[in-house]
Structures are given as C-alpha cells and as structure tokens.
C-alpha positions in Angstrom: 133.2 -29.8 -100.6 131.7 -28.0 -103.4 129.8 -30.4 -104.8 128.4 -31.1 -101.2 127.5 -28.1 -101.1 125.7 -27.9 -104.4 124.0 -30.8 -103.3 122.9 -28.8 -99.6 122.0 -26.3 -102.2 119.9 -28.0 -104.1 118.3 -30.1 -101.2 118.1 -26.6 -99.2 113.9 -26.9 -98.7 114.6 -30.2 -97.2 117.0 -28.7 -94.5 114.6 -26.1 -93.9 112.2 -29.0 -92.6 112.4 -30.6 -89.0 114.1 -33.9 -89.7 116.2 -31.6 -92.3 117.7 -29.3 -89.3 117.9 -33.3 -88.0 120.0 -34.0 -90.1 122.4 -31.1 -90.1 123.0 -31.9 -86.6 123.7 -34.9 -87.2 126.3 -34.4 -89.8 127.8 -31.4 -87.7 127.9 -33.7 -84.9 130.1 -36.5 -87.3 132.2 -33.4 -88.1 133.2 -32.7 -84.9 133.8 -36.4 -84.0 136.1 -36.9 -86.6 137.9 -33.7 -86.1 137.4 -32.7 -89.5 136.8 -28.4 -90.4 133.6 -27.3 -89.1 133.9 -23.4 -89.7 132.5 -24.4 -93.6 129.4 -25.9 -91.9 128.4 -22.9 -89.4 128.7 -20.7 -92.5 126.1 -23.0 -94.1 124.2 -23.0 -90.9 124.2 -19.3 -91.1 122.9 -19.2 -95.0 120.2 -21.8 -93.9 118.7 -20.5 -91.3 119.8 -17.1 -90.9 122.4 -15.7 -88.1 119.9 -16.7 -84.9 118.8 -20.0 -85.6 121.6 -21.3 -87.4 123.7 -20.1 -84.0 121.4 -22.2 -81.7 121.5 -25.2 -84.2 125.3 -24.5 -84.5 126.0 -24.5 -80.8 123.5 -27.4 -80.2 125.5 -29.3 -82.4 129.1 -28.5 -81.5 127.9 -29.2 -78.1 126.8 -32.5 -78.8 129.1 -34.0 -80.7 132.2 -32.3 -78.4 130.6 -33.8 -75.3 130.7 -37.0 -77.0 134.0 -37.0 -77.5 135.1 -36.0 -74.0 133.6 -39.0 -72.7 134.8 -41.2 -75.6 138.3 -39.8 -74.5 137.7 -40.2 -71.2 136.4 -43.5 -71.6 138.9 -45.5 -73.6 142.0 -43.3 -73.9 142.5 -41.5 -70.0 144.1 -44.9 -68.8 146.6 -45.3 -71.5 147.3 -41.2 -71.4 147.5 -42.1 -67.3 150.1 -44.7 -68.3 151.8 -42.7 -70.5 152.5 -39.9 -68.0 153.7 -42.3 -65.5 157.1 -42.5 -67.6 156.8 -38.8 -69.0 157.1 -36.0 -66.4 156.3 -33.2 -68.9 153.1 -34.6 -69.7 152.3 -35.0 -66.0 153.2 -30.8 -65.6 150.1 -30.5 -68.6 148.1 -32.5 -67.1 148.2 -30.5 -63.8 148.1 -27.7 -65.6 144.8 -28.3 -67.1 143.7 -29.4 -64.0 144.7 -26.3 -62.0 143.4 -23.9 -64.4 139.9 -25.7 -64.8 137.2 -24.0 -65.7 138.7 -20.4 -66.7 141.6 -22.0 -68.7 139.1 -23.9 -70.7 136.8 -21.0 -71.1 139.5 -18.6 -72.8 141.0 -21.7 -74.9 137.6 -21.7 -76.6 138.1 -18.3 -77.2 141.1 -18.3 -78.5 141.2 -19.4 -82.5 144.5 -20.9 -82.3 143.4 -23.9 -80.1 141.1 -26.3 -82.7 137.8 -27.0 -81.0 137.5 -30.7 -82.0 141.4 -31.6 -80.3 140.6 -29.6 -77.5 137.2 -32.0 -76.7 139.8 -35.0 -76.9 142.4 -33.3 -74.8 140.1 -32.6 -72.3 138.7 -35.8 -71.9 142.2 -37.0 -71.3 142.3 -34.9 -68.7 141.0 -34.7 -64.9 138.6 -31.9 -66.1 135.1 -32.3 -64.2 132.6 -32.6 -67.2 130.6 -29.4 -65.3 133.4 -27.2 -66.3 133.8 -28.8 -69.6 130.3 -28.1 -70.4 129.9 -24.5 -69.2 133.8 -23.8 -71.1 131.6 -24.1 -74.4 130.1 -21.4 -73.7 133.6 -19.5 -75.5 132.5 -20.5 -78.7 129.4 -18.4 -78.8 130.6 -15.5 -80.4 132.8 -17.1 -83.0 129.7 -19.1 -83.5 127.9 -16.4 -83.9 130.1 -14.3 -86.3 130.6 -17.1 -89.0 126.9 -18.0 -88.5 126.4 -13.9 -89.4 128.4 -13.9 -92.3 127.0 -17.3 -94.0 123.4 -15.4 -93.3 124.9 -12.6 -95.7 125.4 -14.9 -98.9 122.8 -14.6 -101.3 123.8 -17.9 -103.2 125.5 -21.0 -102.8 128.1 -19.3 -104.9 128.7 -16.6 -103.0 128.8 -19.0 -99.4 131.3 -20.8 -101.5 134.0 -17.6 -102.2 133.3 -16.5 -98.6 136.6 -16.4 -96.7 137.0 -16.9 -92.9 135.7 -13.9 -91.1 138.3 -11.7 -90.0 136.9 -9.2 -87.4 138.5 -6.9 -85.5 136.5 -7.3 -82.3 137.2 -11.3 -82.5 140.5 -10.8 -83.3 141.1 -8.8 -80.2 139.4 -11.5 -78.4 141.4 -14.0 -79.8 144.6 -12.3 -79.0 143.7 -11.6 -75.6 142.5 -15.1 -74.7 145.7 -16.4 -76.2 147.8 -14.5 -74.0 145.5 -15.2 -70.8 146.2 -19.5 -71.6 149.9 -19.1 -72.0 150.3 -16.7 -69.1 147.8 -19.2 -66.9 149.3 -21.8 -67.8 153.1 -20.8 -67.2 151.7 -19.7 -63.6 150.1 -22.7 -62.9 153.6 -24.9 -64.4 155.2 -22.3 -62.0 153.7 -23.3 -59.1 153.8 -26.8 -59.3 157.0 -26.7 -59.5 157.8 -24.6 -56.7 155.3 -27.1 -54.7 156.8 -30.2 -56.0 
C-alpha cells in the first residue's frame, strides 16, 4: 500500500484532472467490489481534494460500486441463498429479519462501524431488501465519510497520510455505539415477533 501510495503521490496533478478523479472512482469502485479496506482510500480522497469534494467523490464512489454488488448478489447468489434457507431455519429467521426492519435497520447498520460496508452490500442483495431502501440506507455513511475524508484533508504529505491512524472521534463513536445497539435491539424484536407469529 505504501508504495501505491507513493505512486498516487507522485501522479497527484494527474488525479487532480477530470479523467484523474475518473480514475479514482474507478479504483474505489474495484475496492468496494472486491471487499478489500476502503477507509485508506477516503483518507486519500480527503488529501486530494480536500474534505468537500473528496466526500462527494467518496460517496459517489461507494455508492457505485456497493450498488453493483447488490444486484450482482441479487443476481447470481439470492437463488442459491433461497436454497440454502430452505434446509436452514435460522437463516430463514435473518432473512425475515432484514426484511422486517427494511429501510431503518439498514440505515443504522451503515452507521454503525462494526458492520463492514462492502459485506453488508452482498448481504443485502441476498436479501428481499427493495433496492429503494438500499439506496437511501447509504445515506449512513455520510458522516463517517466525511470524518476520514476531514482528516486525510489535514495531511500535509504523503508521509504524514501514511502514519495517519483511523479517526477516532468521540461524536462518531457515540454514533457508532448507539446504532449498534438500535440493530441488535431491532433485530431481536423483529426475531421476537416472528416467532410469536410463526
């Protein structure tokens, strides 16, 4: 990763260009795909373009490339997953779950930092989540977006981007906690009540 980013460094009046920021979507896009680590690249964003534009091209991006793979999930692995649940009754309770809590479940999972964005896009896809709530549930990682985007914007070298830690701030952090605790306690209500309506 260092050397990638000694390379973005060095290449850093390219991505200032149009088919530069092009191309960063394009690799964020990949990243998110292949469920590799994306906080690394928003920090980047952030140092490129500063905390507002490299949000937008962030959020652009994650959008992109996470609504691509809810339809590649829902495309080519739903049937098997439906198969699957067929001979496993937990998996069943999730799915209803999921379903139950639609769009506010998804919404505070994107909050929350201990559910990883690019799983979650799969998940959902696997799911009987209406793409509508899918879409509008991104709007939960705006302000994480928004914070690492902040504190890449602060690094005055590639150097300095490079020793930068993942921000730990005490508003997000509340956030985080709270949404948490919202998904489990949704989604043992919602596991509740199927049961009791089973």
């Amino acid at each position: 990763m260092n050397i990638f980013l000694e390379n973005i460094y060095n290449l850093s009046f390219f991505f200032n260009t149009g088919i530069g920021i092009f191309s960063f979507v394009c690799i964020y896009i990949l990243i998110v795909l292949f469920i590799l680590p994306a906080s690394w690249l928003s920090l980047l964003s952030g140092f490129l373009y500063g905390s507002y534009l490299g949000s937008i091209i962030v959020f652009i991006s994650a959008s992109i490339g996470a609504s691509f793979a809810f339809f590649v999930s829902k495309s080519f692995f739903a049937q098997k997953l439906k198969n699957l649940i067929s001979r496993y009754p937990k998996l069943r309770i999730m799915e209803k779950v999921v379903e139950k809590g639609g769009l506010k479940l998804i919404f505070l999972a994107r909050l929350s930092p201990i559910f990883p964005f690019s799983i979650l896009n799969y998940f959902y896809g696997l799911n009987n989540v209406k793409f509508r709530d899918f879409a509008l549930g991104l709007l939960g990682i705006i302000p994480g977006t928004f914070l690492y985007c902040s504190i890449g914007s602060l690094a005055k070298s590639i150097q300095e981007l490079k020793n930068v830690q993942s921000p730990n701030n005490l508003y997000m952090t509340i956030v985080g906690i709270i949404s948490t605790f919202l998904v489990v306690y949704l989604s043992a209500k919602y596991s509740r009540d199927y049961f009791e309506n089973s």
